[in-house]
KOLVO-219079 format. One record per residue (C-alpha): y, x, z; residue in three letters; chain; residue number from 1. Coordinates in steps of 0.25 Angstrom, whole numbers, plus 5000, padded with zeros to 4 digits. Example, Ala and Ser with C-alpha at 12.3 -4.5 7.8 and 13.67 -1.06 7.14 Angstrom:
    c2    c1    c3    r  c    k
  4982  5049  5031  Ala  A    1
  4996  5055  5029  Ser  A    2
//
This chain:
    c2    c1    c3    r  c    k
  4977  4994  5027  Unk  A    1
  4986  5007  5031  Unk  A    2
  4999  5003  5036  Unk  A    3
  5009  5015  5033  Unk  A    4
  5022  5014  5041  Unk  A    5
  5036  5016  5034  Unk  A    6
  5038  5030  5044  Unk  A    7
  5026  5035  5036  Unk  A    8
  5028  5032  5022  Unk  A    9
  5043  5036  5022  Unk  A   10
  5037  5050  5026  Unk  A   11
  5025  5050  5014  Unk  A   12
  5036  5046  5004  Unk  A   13
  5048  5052  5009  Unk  A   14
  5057  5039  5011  Unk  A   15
  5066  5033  5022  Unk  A   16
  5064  5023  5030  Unk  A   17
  5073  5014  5042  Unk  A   18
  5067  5020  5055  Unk  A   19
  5065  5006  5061  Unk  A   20
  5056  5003  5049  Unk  A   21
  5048  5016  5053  Unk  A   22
  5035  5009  5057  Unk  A   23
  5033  4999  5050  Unk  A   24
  5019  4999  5041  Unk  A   25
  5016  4995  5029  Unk  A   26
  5002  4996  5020  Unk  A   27
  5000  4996  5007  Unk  A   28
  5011  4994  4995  Unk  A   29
  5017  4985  4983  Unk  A   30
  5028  4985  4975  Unk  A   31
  5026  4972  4971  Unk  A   32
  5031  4959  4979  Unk  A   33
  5021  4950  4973  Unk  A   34
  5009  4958  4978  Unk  A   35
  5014  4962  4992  Unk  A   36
  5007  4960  5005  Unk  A   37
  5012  4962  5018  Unk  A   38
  5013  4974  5025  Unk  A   39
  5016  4983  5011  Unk  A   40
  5025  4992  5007  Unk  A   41
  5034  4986  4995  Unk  A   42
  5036  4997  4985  Unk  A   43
  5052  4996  4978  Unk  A   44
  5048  5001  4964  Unk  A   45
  5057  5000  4953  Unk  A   46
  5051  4994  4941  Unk  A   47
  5054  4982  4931  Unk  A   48
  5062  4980  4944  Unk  A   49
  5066  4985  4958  Unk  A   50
  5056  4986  4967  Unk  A   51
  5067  4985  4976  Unk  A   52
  5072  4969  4971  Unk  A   53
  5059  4965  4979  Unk  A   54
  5060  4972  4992  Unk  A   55
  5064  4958  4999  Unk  A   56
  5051  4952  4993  Unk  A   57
  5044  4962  4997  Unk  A   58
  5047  4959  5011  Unk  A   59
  5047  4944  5009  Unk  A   60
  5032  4947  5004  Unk  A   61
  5029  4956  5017  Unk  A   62
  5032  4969  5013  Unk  A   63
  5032  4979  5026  Unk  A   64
  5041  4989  5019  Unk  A   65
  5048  4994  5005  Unk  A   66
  5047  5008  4999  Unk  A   67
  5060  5009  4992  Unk  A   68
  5072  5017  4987  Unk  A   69
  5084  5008  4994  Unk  A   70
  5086  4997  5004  Unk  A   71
  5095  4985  5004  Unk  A   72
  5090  4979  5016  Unk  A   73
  5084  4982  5031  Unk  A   74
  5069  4981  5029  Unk  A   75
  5057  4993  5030  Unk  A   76
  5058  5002  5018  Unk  A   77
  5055  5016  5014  Unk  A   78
  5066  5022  5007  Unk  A   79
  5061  5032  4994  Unk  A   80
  5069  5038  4980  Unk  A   81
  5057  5034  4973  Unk  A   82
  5048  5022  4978  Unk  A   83
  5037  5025  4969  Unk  A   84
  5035  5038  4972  Unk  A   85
  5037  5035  4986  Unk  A   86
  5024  5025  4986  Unk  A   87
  5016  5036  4979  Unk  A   88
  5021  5046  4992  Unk  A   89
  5017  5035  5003  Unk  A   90
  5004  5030  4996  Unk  A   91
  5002  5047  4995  Unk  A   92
  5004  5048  5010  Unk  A   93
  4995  5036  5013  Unk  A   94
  4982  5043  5004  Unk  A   95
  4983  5055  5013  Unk  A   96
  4985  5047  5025  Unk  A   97
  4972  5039  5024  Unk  A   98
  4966  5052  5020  Unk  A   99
  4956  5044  5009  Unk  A  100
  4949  5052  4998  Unk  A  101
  4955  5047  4985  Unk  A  102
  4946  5046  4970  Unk  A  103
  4957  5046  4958  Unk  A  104
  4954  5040  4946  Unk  A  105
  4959  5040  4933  Unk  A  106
  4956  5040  4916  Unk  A  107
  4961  5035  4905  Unk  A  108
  4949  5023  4906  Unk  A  109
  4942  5018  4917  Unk  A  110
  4950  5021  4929  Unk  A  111
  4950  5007  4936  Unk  A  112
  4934  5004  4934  Unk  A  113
  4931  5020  4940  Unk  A  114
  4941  5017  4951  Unk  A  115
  4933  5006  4954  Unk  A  116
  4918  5011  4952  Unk  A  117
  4922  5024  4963  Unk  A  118
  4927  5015  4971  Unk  A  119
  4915  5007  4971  Unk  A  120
  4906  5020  4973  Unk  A  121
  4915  5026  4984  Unk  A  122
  4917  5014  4992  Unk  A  123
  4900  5014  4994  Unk  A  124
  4904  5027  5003  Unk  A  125
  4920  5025  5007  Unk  A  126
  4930  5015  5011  Unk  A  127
  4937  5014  4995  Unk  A  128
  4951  5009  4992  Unk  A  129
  4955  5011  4977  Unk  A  130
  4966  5007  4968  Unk  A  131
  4967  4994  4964  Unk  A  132
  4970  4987  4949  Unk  A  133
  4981  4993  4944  Unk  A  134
  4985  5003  4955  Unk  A  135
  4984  5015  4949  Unk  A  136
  4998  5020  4946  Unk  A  137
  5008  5026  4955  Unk  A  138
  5011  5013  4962  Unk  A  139
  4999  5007  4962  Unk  A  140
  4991  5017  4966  Unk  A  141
  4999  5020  4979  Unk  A  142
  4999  5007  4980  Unk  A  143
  4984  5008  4981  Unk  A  144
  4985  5018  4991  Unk  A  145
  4992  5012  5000  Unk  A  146
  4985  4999  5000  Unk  A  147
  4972  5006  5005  Unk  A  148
  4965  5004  5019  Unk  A  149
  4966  5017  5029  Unk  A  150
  4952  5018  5027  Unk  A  151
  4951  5021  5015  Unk  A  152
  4941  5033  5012  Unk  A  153
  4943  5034  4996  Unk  A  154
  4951  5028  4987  Unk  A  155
  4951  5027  4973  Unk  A  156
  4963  5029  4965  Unk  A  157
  4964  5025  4951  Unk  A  158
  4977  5033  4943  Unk  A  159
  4982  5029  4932  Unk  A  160
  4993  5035  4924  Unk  A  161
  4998  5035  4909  Unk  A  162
  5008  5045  4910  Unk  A  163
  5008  5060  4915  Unk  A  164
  5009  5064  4929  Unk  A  165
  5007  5049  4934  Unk  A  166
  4992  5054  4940  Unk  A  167
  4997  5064  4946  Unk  A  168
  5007  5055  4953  Unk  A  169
  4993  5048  4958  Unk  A  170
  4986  5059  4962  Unk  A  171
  4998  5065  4970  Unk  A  172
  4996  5052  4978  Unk  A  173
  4982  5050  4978  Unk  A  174
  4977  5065  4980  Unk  A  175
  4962  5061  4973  Unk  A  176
  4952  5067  4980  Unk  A  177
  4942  5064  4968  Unk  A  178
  4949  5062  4955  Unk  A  179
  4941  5055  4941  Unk  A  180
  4946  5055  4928  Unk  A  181
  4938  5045  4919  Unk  A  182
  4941  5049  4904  Unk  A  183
  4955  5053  4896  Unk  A  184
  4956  5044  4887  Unk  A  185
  4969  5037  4878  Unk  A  186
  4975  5029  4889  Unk  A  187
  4990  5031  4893  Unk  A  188
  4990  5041  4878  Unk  A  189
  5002  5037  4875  Unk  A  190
  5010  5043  4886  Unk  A  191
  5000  5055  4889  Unk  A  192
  4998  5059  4873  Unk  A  193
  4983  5064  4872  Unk  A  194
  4972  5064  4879  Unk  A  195
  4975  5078  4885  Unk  A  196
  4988  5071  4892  Unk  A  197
  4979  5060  4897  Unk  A  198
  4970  5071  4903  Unk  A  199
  4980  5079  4908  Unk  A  200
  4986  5066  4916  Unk  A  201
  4973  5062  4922  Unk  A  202
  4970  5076  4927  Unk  A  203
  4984  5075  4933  Unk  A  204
  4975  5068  4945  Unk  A  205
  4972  5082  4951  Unk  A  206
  4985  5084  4955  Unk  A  207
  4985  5076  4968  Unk  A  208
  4969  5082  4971  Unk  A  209
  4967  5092  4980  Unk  A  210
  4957  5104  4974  Unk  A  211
  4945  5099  4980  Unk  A  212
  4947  5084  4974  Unk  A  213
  4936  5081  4964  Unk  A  214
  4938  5078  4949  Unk  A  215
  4929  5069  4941  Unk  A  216
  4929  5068  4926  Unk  A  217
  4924  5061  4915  Unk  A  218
  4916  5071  4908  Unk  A  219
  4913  5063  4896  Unk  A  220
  4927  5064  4894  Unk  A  221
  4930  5077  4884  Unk  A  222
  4944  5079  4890  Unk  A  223
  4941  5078  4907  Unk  A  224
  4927  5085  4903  Unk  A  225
  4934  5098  4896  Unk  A  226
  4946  5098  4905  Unk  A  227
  4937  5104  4916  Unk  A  228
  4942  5118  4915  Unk  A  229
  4956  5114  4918  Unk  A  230
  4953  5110  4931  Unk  A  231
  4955  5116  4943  Unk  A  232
  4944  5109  4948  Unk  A  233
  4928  5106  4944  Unk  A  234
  4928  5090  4939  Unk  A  235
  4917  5082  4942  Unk  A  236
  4912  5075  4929  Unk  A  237
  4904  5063  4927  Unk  A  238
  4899  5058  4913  Unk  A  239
  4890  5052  4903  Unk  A  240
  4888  5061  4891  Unk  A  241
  4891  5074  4896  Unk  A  242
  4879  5077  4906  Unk  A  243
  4888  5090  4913  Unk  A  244
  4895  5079  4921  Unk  A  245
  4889  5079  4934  Unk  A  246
  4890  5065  4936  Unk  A  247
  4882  5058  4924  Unk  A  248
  4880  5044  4919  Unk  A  249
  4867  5044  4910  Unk  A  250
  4858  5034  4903  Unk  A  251
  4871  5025  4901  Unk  A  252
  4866  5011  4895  Unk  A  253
  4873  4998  4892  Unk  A  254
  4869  4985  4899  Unk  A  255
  4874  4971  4896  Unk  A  256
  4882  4970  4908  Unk  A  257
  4884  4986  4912  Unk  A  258
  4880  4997  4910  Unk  A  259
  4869  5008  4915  Unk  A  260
  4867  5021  4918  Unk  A  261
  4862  5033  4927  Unk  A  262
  4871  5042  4934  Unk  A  263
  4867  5058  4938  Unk  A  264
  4874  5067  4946  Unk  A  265
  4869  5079  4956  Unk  A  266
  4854  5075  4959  Unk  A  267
  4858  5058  4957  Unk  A  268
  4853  5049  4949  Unk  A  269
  4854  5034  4948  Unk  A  270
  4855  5023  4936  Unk  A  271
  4870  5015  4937  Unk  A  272
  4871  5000  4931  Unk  A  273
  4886  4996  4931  Unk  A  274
  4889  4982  4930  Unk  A  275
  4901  4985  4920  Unk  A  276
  4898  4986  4904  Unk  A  277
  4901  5000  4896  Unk  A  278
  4896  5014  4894  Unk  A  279
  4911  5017  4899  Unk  A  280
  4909  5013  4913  Unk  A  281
  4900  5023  4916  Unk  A  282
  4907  5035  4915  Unk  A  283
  4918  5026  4925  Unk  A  284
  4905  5025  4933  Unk  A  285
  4901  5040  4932  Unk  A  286
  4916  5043  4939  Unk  A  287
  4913  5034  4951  Unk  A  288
  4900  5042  4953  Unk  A  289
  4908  5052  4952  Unk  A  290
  4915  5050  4964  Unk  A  291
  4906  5045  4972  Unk  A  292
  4898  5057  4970  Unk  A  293
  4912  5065  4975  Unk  A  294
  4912  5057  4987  Unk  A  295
  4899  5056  4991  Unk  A  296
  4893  5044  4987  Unk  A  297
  4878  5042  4986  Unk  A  298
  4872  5038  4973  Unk  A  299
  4866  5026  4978  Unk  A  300
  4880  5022  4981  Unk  A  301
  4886  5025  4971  Unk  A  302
  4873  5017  4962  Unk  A  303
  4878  5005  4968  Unk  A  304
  4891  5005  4967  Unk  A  305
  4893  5007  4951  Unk  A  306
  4882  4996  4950  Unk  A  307
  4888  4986  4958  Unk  A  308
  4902  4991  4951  Unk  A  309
  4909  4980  4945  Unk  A  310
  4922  4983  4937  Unk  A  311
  4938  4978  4940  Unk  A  312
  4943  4964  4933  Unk  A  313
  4949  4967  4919  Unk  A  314
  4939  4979  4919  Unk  A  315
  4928  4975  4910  Unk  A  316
  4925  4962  4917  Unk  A  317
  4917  4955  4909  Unk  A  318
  4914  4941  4910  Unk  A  319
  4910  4926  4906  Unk  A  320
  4923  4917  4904  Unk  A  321
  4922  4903  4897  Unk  A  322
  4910  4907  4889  Unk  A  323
  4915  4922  4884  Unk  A  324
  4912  4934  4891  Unk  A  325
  4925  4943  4895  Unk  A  326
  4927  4957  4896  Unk  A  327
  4939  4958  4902  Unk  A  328
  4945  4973  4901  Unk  A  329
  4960  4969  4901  Unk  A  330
  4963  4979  4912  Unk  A  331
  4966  4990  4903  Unk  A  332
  4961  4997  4888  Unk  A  333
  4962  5011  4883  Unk  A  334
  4955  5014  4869  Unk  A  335
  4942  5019  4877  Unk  A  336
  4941  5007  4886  Unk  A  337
  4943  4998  4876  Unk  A  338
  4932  5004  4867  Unk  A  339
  4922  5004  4879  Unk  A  340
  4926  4988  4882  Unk  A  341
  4924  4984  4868  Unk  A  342
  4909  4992  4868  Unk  A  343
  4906  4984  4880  Unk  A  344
  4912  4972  4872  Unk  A  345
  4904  4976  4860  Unk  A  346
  4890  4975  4868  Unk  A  347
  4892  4960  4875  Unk  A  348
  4883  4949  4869  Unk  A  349
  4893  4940  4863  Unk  A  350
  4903  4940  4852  Unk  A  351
  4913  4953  4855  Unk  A  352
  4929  4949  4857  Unk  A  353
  4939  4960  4860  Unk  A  354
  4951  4955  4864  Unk  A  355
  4959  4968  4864  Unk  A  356
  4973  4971  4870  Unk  A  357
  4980  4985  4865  Unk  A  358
  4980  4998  4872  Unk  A  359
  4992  5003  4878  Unk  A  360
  4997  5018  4880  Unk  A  361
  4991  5023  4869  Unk  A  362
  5003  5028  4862  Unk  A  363
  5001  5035  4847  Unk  A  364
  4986  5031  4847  Unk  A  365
  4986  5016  4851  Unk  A  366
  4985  5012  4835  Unk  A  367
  4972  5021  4833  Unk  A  368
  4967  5017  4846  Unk  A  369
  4968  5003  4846  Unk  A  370
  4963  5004  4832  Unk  A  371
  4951  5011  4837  Unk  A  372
  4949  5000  4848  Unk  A  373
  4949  4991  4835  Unk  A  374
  4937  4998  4828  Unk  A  375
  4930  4998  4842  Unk  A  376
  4932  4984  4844  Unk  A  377
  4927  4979  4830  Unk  A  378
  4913  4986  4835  Unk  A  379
  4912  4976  4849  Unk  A  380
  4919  4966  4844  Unk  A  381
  4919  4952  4834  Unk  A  382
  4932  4947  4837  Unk  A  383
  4944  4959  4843  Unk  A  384
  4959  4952  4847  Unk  A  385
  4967  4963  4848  Unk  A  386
  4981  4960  4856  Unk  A  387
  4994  4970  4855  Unk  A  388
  5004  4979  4848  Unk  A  389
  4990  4985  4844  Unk  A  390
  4980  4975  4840  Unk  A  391
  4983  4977  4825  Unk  A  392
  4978  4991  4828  Unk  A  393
  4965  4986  4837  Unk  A  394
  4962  4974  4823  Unk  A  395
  4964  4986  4812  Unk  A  396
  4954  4994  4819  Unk  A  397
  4945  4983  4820  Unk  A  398
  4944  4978  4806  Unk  A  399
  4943  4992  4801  Unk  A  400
  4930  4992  4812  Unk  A  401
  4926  4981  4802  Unk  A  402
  4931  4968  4811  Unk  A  403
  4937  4957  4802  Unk  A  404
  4952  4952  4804  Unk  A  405
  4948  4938  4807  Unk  A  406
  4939  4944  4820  Unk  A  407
  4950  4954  4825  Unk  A  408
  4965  4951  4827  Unk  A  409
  4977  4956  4834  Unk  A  410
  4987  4950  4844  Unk  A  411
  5000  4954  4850  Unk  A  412
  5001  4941  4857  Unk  A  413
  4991  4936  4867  Unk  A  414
  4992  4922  4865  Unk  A  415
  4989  4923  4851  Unk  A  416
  4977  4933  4855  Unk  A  417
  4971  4923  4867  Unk  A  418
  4971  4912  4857  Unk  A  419
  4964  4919  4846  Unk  A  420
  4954  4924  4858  Unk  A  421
  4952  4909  4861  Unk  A  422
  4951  4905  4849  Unk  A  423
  4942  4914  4843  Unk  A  424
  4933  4917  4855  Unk  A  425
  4920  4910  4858  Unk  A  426
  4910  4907  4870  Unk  A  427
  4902  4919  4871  Unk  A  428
  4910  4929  4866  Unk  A  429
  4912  4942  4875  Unk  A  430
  4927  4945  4876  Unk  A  431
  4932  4958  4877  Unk  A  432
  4948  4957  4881  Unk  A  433
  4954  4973  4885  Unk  A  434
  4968  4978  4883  Unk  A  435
  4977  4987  4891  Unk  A  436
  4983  4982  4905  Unk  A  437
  4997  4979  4897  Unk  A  438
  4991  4970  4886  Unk  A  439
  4988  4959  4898  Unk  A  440
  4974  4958  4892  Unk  A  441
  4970  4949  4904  Unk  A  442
  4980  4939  4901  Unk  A  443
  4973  4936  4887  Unk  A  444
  4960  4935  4894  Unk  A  445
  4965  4926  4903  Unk  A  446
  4971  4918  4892  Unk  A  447
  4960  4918  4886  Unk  A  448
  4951  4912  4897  Unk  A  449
  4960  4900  4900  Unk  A  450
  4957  4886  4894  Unk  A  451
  4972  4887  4888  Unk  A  452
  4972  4886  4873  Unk  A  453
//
């Protein structure tokens, strides 16, 4: 790992430091004590509580330095007004330091399995780091940077956000040499008001890119299609149904245990088979050829690496527990990936259970949305367990889709909905449990899956 000294971070962030703790070196960063390794920078954020209560356990833990805003003791430490901004400045300075080339990724859907897939392409050709589960905010994504070998060639960032101006915040840091945007779709609403705003914010990403930084764009999406001629630059699009895009993905068909297709660009040609389920992870796919293709990655390469592609825990895994088949999708839901999880759902041999946590942010539309959800799922599904403030919303919508009440129900407690799960499920059902990250989906799965009664 790159070790960065005090002298030089101080300088990148504008803080101040004891000149006797000038040299000493630190790599990578927390700003959590439980998860610190030796040799990091503890990071003093003030949240729930002050970073700042910790700074002793974070030298009792092995911390080489603190980045905070006061001392109350002799020890190494950065001095900064605002230790947040501050790690965004030092993991800034660090990006340029080691000079790698940098693919951004973001999109309302899909931003953590694209990550993955170009990094899986790019690392055929270059030395890849990426950001890891869940490090793609303004703390993690630093984070991220600053955990990464000084030999890094590419990394791959992905940027989250769910108000305005927080990916532009990201791009500041990360400068994107490449920047994707997968779709616009009703994630983060709430806070962002329409679609438009939730365009507007992604497109923020261009602020940190230089002019010659390549953009690449869902064009199936109408709104990142049509956008074009605000730009001040020519995207690069990929797609499925609109054949202008010059990366295509053709001949799309759905397998038991993935999903196949042929993808076309320039004068290439070659047949993909993805060892992931649903018509949706193609498109996710088409980006990471996408980049490849931007970074000059052969075909054959690229071939390879989508099919021997395997997704992230809690993305779609689907597996074989105690005589049911699992889809575990608990890491996030909006409206669009819940309805592409439930058609996945709807096609695996079996009886069809979705066990169905609600879907945050979406503000004045969360009741028609979960509702819509509701009709969706009474398409894929015999039995639908529906868990929070609205899974009256997801039931209505199902039993208007013609499910009965005795097959749908809804929860806002999840020991009440584990239990009727236990009860009600059998040996070879297929098992669809999805929910946003704050309704904890994982923890009724794992309920679920232990002997407990």
């Amino acid at each position: 790992m790159a070790r960065i000294s005090l002298e030089q971070a101080a300088k990148w962030c504008g803080g101040k430091i004891e000149p006797k703790y000038a040299d000493v070196t630190f790599w990578g960063a927390t700003n959590d004590t439980r998860n610190l390794k030796p040799g990091q920078l503890f990071v003093a954020l003030q949240g729930l509580r002050d970073g700042h209560e910790f700074i002793p356990q974070a030298f009792q833990n092995g911390a080489a330095a603190v980045l905070c805003t006061h001392c109350d003791g002799d020890y190494p430490a950065i001095v900064v007004e605002d230790t947040r901004k501050a790690l965004g400045d030092i993991a800034r300075g660090e990006r340029l330091r080691i000079g790698m080339k940098v693919v951004g990724v973001t999109g309302s859907v899909g931003k953590s399995t694209t990550k993955e897939m170009i990094a899986a392409v790019l690392q055929t050709k270059y030395k890849v780091s990426k950001t890891p589960v869940n490090h793609n905010n303004d703390i993690g994504m630093p984070m991220s940077i600053l955990a990464m070998p000084e030999d890094t060639e590419v990394a791959v960032l992905e940027m989250g956000m769910d108000h305005f101006r927080e990916i532009a915040y990201l791009s500041s840091i990360a400068q994107p040499d490449i920047a994707v945007i997968l779709n616009i779709g009703t994630m983060h609403i709430e806070h962002l008001g329409t679609q438009e705003g939730i365009l507007r914010a992604k497109l923020e990403i261009l602020e940190g890119m230089k002019p010659e930084g390549k953009l690449i764009l869902n064009g199936d999406d109408q709104l990142l299609w049509n956008v074009c001629s605000q730009l001040d630059r020519k995207p690069e699009y990929f797609g499925i149904a609109n054949t202008d895009c010059g990366v295509l993905g053709g001949q799309v068909s759905l397998l038991e245990d993935g999903v196949s297709f042929e993808v076309s660009y320039g004068q290439e040609k070659f047949p993909v088979q993805l060892a992931i389920e649903g018509e949706h992870f193609v498109l996710d796919a088409l980006a990471a050829v996408s980049a490849g293709v931007q970074m000059g990655v052969s075909a054959r390469q690229i071939q390879k690496a989508l099919e021997d592609f395997q997704n992230m825990q809690g993305r779609q895994e689907i597996y074989e527990a105690k005589g049911f088949t699992i889809i575990d999708d608990c890491y996030n839901a909006g409206p669009e990936s819940m309805a592409a999880a439930l058609r996945v759902l709807g096609r695996k041999p079996g009886r069809h259970v979705a066990v169905l946590g609600d879907m945050l942010e979406l503000g004045t539309r969360a009741q028609a949305e979960h509702y819509r959800i509701g009709r969706i799922a009474a398409e894929n599904a015999e039995i639908i367990l529906a868990y929070g403030s609205n899974s009256s919303r997801v039931i209505s919508g199902a039993v208007t889709g013609g499910m009965s009440d005795s097959r749908a129900k809804a929860f806002e407690n999840m020991d009440a909905l584990v239990t009727t799960l236990k009860r009600l499920a059998k040996p070879g059902d297929c098992i669809l449990v999805k929910g946003s990250h704050g309704m904890h989906m994982e923890t009724a799965l794992k309920l679920f899956l232990t002997d407990e009664t």
